[in-house]
N, CA, C and O of each residue as an XYZ file, in Angstrom:
692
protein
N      71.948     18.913     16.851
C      70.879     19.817     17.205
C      71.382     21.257     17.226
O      72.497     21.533     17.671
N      70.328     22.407     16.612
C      70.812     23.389     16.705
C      70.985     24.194     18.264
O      70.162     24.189     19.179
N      72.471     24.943     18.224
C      72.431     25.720     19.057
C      72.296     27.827     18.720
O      73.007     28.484     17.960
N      70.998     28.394     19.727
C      70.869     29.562     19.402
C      71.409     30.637     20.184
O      70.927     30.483     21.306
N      71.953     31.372     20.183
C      72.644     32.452     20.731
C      72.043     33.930     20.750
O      71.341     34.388     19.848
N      72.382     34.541     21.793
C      71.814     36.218     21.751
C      72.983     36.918     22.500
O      73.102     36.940     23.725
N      73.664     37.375     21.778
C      74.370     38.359     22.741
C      74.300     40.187     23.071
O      73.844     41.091     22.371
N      74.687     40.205     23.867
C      73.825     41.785     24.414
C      75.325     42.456     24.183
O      76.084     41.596     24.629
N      75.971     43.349     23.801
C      77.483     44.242     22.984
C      77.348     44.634     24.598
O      76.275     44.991     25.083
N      78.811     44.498     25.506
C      78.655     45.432     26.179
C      78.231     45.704     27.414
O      78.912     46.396     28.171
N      76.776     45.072     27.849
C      76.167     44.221     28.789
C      76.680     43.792     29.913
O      77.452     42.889     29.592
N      76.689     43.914     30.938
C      76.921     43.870     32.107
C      76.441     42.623     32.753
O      76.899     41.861     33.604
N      75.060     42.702     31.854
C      73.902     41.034     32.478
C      72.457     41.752     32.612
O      72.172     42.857     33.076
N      71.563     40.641     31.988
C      70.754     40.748     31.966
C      69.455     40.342     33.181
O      68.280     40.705     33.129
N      69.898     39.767     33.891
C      69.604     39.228     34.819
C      67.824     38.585     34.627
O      66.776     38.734     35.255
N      68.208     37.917     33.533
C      67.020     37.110     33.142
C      66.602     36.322     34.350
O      67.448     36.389     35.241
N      65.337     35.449     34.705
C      64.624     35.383     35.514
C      64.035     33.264     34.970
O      62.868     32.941     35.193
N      64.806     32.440     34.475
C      64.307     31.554     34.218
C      62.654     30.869     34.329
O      62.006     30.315     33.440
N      62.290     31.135     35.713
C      60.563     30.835     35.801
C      60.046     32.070     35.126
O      58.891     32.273     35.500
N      60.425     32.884     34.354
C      59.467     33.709     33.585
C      59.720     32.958     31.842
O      59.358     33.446     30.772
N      60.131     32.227     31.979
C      60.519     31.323     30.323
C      60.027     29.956     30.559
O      60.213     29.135     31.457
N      59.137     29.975     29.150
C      59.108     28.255     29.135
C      60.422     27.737     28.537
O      60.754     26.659     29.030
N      61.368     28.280     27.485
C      62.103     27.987     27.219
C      63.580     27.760     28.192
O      63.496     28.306     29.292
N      64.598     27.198     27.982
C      65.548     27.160     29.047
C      66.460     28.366     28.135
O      66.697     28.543     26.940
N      66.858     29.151     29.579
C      68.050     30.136     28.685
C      69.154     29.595     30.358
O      68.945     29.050     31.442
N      70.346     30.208     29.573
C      71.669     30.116     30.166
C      71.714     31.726     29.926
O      71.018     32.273     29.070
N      72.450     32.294     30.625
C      72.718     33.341     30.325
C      74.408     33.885     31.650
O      74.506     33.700     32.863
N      75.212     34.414     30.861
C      76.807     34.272     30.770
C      77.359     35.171     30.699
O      77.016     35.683     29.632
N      78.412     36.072     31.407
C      78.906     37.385     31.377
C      80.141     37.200     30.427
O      80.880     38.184     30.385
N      80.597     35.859     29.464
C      81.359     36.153     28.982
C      80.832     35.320     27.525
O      80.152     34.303     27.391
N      81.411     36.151     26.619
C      80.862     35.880     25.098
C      81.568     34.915     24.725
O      82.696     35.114     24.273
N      81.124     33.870     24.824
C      81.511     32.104     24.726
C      80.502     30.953     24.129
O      79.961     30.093     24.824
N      80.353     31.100     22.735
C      79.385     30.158     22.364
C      79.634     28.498     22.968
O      80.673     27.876     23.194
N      78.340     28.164     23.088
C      78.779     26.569     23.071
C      79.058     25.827     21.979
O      79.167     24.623     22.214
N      79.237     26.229     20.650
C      79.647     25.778     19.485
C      80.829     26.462     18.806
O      81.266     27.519     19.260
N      81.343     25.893     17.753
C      82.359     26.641     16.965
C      82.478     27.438     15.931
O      83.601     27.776     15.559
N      81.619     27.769     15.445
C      81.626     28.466     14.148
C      81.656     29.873     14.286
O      82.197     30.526     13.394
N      81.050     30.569     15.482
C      81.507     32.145     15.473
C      81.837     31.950     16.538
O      81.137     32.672     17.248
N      82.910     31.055     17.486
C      83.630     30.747     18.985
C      84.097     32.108     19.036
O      83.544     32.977     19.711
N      85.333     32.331     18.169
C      86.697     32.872     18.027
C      85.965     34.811     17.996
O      86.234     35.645     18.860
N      85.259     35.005     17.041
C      84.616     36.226     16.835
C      84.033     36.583     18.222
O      84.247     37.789     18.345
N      83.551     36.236     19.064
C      82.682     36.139     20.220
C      83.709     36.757     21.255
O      83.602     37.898     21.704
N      84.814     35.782     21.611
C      85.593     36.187     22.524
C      86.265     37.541     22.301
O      86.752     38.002     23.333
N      86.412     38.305     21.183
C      87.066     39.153     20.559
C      86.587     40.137     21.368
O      87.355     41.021     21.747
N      84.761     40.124     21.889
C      83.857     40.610     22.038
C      83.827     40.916     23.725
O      84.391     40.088     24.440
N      83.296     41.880     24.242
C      82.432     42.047     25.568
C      81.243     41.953     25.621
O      80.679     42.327     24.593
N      80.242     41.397     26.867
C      79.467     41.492     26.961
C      78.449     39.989     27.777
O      78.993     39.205     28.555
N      77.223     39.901     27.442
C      76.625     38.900     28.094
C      75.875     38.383     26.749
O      75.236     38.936     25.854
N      76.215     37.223     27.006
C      75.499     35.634     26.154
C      73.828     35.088     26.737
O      73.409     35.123     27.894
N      73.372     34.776     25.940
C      71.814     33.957     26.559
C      71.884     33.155     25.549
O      71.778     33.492     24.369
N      72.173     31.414     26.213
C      71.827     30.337     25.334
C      70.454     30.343     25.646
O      69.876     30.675     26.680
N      69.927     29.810     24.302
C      68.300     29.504     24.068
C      68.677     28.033     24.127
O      69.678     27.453     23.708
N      67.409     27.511     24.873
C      67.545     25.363     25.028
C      66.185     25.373     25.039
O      65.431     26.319     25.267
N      65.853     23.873     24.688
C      64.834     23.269     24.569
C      64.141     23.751     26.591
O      64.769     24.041     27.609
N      62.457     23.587     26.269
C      61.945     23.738     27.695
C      62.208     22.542     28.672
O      61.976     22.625     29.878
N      62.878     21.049     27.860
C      63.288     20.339     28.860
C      64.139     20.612     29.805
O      64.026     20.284     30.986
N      65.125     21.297     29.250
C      66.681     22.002     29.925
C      66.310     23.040     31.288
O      67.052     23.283     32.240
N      64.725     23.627     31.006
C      65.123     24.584     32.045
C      65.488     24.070     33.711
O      65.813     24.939     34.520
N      65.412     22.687     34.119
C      65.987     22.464     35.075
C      67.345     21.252     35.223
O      67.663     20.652     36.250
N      67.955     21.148     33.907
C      68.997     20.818     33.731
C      69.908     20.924     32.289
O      70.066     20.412     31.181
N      70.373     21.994     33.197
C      72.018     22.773     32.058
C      73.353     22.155     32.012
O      74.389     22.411     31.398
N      72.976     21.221     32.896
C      74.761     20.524     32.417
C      74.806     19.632     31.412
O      75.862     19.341     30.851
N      74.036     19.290     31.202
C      74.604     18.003     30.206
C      74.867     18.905     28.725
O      75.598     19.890     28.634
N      73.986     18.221     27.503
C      73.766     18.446     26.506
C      72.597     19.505     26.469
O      71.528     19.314     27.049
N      72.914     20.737     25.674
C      71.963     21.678     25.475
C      71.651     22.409     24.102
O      72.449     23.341     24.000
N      71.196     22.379     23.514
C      70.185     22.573     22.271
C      69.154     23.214     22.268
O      68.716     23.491     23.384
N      68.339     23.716     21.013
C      67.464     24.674     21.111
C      66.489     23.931     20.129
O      65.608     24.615     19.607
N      66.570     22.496     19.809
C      65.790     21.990     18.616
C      64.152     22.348     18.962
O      63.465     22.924     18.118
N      63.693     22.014     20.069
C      62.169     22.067     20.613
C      61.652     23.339     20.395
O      60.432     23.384     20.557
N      62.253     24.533     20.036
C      61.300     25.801     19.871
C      61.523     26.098     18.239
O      60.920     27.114     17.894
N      62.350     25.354     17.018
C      62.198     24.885     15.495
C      60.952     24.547     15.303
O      60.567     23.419     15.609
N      60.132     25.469     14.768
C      59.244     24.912     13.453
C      59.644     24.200     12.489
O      59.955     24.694     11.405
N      59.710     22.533     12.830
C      60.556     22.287     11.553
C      59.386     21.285     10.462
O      59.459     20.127     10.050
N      58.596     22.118     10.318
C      57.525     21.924      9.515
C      57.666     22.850      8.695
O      56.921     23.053      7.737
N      58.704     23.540      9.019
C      58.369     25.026      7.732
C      59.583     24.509      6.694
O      60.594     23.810      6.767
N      58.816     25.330      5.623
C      59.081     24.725      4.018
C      59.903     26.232      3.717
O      59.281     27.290      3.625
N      61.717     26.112      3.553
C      61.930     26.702      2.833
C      61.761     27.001      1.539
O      61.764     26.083      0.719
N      61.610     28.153      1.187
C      61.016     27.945     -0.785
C      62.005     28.195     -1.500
O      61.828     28.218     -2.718
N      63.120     28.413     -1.040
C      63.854     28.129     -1.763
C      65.523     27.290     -1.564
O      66.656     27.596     -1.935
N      64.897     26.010     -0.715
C      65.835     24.791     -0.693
C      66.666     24.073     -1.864
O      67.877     23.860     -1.934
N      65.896     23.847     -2.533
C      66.461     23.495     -3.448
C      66.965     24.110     -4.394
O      67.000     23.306     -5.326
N      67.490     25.320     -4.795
C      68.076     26.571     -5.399
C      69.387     26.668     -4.417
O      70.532     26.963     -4.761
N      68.903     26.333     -3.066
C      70.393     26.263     -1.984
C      71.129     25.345     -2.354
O      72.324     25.435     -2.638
N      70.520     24.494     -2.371
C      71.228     23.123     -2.610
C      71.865     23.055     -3.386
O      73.029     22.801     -3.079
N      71.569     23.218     -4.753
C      72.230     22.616     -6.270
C      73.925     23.000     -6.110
O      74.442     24.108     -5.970
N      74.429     21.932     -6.170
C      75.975     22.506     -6.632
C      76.539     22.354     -5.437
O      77.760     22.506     -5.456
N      75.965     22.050     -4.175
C      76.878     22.130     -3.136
C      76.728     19.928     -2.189
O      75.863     19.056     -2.110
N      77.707     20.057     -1.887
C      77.771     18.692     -1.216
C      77.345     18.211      0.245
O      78.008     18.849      1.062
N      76.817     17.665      0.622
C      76.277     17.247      1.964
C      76.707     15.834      2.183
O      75.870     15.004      1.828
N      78.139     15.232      2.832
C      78.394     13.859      3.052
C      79.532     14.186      4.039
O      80.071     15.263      4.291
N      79.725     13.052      4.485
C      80.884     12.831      5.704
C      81.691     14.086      5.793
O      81.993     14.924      6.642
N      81.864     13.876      4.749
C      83.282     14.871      4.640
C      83.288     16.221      5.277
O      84.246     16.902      5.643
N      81.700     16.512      5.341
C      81.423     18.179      5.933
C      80.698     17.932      7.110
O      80.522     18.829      7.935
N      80.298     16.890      7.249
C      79.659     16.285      8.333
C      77.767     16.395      7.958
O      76.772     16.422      8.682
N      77.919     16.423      6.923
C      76.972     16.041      6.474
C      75.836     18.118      6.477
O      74.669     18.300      6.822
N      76.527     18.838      6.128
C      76.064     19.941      5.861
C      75.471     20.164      5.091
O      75.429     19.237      4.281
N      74.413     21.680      4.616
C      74.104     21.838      3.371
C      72.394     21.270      3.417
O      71.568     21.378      2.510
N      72.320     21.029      3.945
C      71.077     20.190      4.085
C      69.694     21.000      4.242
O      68.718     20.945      3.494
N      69.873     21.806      5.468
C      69.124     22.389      5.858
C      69.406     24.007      6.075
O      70.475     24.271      6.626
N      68.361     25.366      5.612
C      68.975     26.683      4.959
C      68.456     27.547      6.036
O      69.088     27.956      7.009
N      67.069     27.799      5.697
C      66.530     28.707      6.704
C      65.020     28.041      8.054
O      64.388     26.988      8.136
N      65.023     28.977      8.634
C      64.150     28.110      9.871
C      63.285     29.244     10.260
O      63.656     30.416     10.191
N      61.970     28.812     10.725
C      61.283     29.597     11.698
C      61.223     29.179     13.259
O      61.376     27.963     13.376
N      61.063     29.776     14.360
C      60.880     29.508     15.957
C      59.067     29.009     15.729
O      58.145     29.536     15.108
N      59.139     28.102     16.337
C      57.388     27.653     16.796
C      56.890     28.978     17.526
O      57.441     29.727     18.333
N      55.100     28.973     16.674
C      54.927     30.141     17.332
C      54.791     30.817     18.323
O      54.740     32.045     18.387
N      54.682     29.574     19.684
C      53.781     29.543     20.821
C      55.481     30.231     21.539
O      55.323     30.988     22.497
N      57.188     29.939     21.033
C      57.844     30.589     21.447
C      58.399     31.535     21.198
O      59.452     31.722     21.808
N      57.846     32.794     19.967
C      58.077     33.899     19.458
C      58.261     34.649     20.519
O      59.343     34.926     21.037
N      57.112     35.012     20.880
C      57.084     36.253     22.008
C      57.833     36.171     23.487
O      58.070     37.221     24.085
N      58.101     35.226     23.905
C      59.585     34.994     24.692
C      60.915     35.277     24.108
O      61.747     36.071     24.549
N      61.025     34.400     22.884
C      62.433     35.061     22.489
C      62.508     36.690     22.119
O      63.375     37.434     22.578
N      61.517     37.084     21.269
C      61.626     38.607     21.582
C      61.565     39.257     22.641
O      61.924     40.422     22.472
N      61.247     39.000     23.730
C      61.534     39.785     25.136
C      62.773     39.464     25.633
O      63.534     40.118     26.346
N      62.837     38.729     25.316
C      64.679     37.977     25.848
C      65.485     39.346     24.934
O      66.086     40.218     25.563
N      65.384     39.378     23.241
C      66.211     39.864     22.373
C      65.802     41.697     22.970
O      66.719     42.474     23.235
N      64.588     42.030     23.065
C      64.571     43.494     23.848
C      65.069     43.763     24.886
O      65.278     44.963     25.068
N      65.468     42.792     25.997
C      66.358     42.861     27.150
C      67.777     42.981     26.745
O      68.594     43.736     27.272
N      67.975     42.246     25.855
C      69.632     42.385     25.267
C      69.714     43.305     24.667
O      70.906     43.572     24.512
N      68.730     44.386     23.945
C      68.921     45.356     23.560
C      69.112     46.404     24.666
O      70.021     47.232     24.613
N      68.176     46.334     25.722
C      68.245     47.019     26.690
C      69.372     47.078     27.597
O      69.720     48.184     28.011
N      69.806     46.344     27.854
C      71.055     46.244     28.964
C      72.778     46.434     27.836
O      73.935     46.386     28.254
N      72.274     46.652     26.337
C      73.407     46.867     25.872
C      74.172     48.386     25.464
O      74.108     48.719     24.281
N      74.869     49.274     26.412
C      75.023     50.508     26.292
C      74.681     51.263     24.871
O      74.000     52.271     24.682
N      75.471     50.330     23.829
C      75.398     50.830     22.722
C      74.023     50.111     21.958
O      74.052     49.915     20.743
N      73.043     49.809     22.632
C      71.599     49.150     21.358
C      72.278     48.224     20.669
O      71.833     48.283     19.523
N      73.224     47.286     20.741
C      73.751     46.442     19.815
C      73.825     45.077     20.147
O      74.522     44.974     21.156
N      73.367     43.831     19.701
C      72.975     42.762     19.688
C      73.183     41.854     18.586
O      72.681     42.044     17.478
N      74.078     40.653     18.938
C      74.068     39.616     17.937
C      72.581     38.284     18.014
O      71.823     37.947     18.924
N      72.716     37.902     16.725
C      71.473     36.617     17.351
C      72.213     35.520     16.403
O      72.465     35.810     15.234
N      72.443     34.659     16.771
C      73.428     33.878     16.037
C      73.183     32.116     16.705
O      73.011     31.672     17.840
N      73.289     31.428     15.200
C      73.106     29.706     15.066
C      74.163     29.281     14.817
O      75.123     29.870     14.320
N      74.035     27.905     15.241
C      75.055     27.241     14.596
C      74.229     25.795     14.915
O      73.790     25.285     15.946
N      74.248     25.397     13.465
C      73.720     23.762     13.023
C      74.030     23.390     11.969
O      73.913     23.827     10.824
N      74.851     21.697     12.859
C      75.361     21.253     11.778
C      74.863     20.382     10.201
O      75.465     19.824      9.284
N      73.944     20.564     10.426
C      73.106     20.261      9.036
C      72.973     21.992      8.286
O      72.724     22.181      7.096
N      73.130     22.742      8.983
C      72.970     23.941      7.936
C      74.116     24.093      6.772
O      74.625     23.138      6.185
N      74.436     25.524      6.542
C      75.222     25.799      5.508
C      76.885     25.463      5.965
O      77.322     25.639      7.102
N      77.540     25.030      4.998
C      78.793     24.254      5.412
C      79.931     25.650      6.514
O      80.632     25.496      7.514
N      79.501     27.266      5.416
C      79.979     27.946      5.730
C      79.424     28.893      6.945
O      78.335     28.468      7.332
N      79.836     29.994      7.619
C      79.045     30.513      8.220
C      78.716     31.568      7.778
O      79.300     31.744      6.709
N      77.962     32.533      8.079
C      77.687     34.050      7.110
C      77.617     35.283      8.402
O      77.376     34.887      9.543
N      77.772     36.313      8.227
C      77.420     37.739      8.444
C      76.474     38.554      7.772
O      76.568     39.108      6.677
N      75.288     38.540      8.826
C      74.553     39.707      8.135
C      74.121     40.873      9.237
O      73.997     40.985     10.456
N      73.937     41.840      7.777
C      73.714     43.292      9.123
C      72.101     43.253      9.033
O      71.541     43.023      7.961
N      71.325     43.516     10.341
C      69.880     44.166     10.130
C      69.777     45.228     10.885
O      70.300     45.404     11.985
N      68.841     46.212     10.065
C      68.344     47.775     10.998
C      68.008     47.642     12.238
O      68.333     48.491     13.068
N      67.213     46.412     12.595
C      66.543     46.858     13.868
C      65.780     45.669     14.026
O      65.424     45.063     13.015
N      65.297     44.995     15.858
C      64.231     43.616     15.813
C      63.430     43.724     14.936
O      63.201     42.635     14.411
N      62.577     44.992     14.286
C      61.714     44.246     13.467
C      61.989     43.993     12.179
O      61.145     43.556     11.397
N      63.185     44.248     11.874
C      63.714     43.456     10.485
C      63.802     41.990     10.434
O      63.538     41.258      9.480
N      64.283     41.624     11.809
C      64.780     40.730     12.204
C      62.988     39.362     11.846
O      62.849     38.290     11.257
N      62.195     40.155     12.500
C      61.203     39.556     12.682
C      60.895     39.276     11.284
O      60.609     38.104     11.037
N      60.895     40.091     10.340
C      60.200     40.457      8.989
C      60.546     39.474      8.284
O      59.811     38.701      7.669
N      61.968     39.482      8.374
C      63.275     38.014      7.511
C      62.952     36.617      8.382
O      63.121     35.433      8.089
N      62.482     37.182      9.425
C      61.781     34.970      9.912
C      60.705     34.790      9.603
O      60.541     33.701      9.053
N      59.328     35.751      9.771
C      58.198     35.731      9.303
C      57.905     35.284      7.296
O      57.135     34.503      6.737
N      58.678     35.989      6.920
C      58.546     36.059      5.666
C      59.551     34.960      4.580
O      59.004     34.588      3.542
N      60.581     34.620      4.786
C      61.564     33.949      4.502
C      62.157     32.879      5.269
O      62.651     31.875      4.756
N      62.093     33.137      6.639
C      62.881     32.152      7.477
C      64.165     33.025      7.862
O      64.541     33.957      7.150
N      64.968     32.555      9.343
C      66.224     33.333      9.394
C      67.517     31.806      8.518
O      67.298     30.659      8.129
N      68.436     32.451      8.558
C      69.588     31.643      8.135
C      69.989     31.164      8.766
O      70.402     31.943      9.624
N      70.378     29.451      9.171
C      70.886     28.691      9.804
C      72.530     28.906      9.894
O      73.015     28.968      8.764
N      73.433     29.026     10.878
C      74.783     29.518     10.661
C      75.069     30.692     10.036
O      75.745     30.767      9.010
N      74.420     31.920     10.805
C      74.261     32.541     10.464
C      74.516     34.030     12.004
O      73.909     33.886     13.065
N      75.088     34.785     11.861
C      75.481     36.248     13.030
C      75.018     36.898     12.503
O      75.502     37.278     11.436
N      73.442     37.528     13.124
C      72.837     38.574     12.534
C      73.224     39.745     13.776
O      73.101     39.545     14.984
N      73.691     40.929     13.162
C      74.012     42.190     14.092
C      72.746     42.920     13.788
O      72.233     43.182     12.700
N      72.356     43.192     15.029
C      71.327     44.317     14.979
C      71.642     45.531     16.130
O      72.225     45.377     17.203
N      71.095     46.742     15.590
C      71.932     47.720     16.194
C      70.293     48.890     16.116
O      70.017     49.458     15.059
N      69.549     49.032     17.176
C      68.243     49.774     17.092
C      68.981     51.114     17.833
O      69.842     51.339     18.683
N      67.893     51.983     16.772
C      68.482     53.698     17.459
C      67.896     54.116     18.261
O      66.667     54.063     18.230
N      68.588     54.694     19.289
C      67.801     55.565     20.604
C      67.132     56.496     20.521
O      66.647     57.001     21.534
């Protein structure tokens, strides 16, 4: 199951408010994914973390935590199969490759963007990662830069965001 990440550059804490989310967030003064693929990059880092979890989680964070329940996973990348060709999905990668880009269900858009404007807000410098990691996505992980949330929005609305994927966004004051 995928796990989603927001980190605030810098951040002190956001002092998110759980009964104002249907979704479950964690939120962490030290930049520590619960997965591995941008672990190492993270710690390099200062600042405060907000795991995104399914709305079952919001009254239990210890166990297993995931963000699968706020996936639209009805949405049709259009161009899956152009991802695909040429690349392998079996044991060996743990079965990667599979799955490219994703949209959030709509009913939890406008929460995660108030979450991602708080991390903008509490981050001295306007700077914010939003970052996946699922292991059915791309075998590798990627870096991308965007201008600002509503790029951000534009590339999920319109395309889907990238699964395994550290998007930096950096909005001007």
């Amino acid at each position: 199951m995928p796990t989603i990440e927001i980190a605030s550059i810098n951040s002190t804490g956001l002092d998110l408010n759980q009964d104002d989310y249907e979704i479950a967030i964690i939120e962490e003064n030290k930049l520590e994914s619960h997965r591995g693929l941008f672990y190492d990059f993270l710690l390099k880092q200062n600042g405060t973390i907000i795991h995104l979890g399914n709305p079952d989680f919001k009254t239990d964070k210890d166990g297993g935590y995931f963000a699968g329940q706020i996936i639209d996973w009805d949405f049709d990348d259009p161009d899956i199969d152009k991802k695909r060709k040429g690349l392998k999905s079996n044991e060996d990668n743990s079965y990667a490759n599979q799955d490219f880009n994703f949209q959030f269900r709509l009913e939890y858009k406008d929460e995660i963007n108030r979450i991602l404007k708080s991390a903008f807000d509490s981050s001295p410098e306007n700077k914010i990662y939003f970052l996946t990691d699922y292991q059915f996505g791309p075998e590798n992980g990627s870096f991308k830069v965007l201008e600002n949330l509503k790029s951000l929005w534009d590339v999920h609305d319109i395309e889907g965001l990238t699964w395994n994927t550290l998007y930096e966004l950096k909005e001007k004051k």
